[in-house]
C-alpha positions, 0 to 999 in steps of 0.5 A, spaced: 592 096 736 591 099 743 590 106 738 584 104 734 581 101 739 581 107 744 578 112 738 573 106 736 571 107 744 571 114 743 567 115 737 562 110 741 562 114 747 561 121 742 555 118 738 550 118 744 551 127 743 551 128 737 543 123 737 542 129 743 542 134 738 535 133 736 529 137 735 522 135 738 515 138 737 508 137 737 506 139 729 499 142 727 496 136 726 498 134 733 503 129 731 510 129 735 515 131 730 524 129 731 528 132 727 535 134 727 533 141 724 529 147 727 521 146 727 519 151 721 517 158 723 510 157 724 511 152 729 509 156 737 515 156 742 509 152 746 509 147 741 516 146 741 518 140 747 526 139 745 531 143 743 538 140 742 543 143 747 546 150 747 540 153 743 536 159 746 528 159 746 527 164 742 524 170 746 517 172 746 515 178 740 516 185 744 510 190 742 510 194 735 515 200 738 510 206 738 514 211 734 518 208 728 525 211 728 528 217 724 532 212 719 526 208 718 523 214 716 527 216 712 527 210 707 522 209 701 516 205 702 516 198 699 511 198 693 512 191 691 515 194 684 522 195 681 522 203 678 529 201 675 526 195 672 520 198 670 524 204 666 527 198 663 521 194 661 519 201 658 525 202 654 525 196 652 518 197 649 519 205 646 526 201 642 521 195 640 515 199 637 521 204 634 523 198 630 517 195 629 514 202 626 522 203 622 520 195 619 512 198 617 515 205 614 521 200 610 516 195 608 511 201 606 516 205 602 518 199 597 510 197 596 510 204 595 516 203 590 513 197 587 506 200 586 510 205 581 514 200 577 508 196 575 504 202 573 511 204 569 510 197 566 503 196 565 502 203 562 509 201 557 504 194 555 499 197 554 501 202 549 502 197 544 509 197 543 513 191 540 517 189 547 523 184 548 526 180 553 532 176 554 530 168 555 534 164 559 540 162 553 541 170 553 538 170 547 532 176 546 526 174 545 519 178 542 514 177 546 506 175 543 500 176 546 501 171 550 507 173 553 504 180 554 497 178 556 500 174 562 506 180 564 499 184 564 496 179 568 502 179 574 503 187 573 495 188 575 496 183 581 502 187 583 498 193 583 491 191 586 497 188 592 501 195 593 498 200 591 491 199 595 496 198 602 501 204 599 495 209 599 
């Protein structure tokens, strides 16, 4: 008993240091702030009226130095970009309209092959011979002038589509 009461007593004893460790400083509003953490660093060292313990003021700015020295010198100024980034960004792009122009050029040479199979087909309807085709049974079927005026319809649609953008 007399163990816990005696650690009971020295927790009590120690709560009055660990409230002393408290910041307080005057805010721009003119409002006195507590806090258990530093003020922020726009807050003057003026403004600042308690500081916990052990924690130094923190010593006035020292004027710029006259002459920068040599190691800063010889480091590259800051331009607030990344080189490295950037020449990814444009790797990036080059290998992105490299793909887009291969698709474009893809996309060209099978309207261009399009174009070429429907004007093989238009010309063949249009010669006048008889033609067939297989139905869906696998069975071949003559085609009418029904069937043959629709297939010159699409052939046309297909042409007028592919090799106007071939061209």
């Amino acid at each position: 008993m007399n163990a816990a009461r005696l650690a009971l007593l020295a927790l009590v004893c120690a709560l009055p240091l660990v409230a002393t460790a408290q910041w307080q400083w005057v805010d721009k509003s003119g409002r006195k702030v507590f806090s258990d953490k530093a003020p922020p660093p726009e807050v003057a060292p003026e403004q600042i009226l308690k500081r916990p313990k052990g924690v130094a003021a923190p010593a006035p700015a020292a004027a710029p130095a006259a002459a920068p020295s040599p190691l800063a010198a010889n480091l590259p100024k800051p331009s607030g970009k990344d080189k490295v980034l950037e020449e990814k960004k444009k790797q990036a792009d080059a290998e992105a309209a490299a793909k887009k122009k291969a698709e474009e050029e893809k996309v060209a040479a099978m309207r261009a092959d399009n174009c070429s199979r429907a004007k093989n087909a238009k010309a063949t309807y249009d010669s006048g011979v008889r033609l067939s085709r297989t139905n869906d049974k696998g069975e071949r079927e003559i085609l009418d002038d029904e069937a043959r005026a629709k297939e010159v319809k699409h052939l046309n649609e297909v042409i007028a589509r592919d090799c106007a953008k071939a061209q």
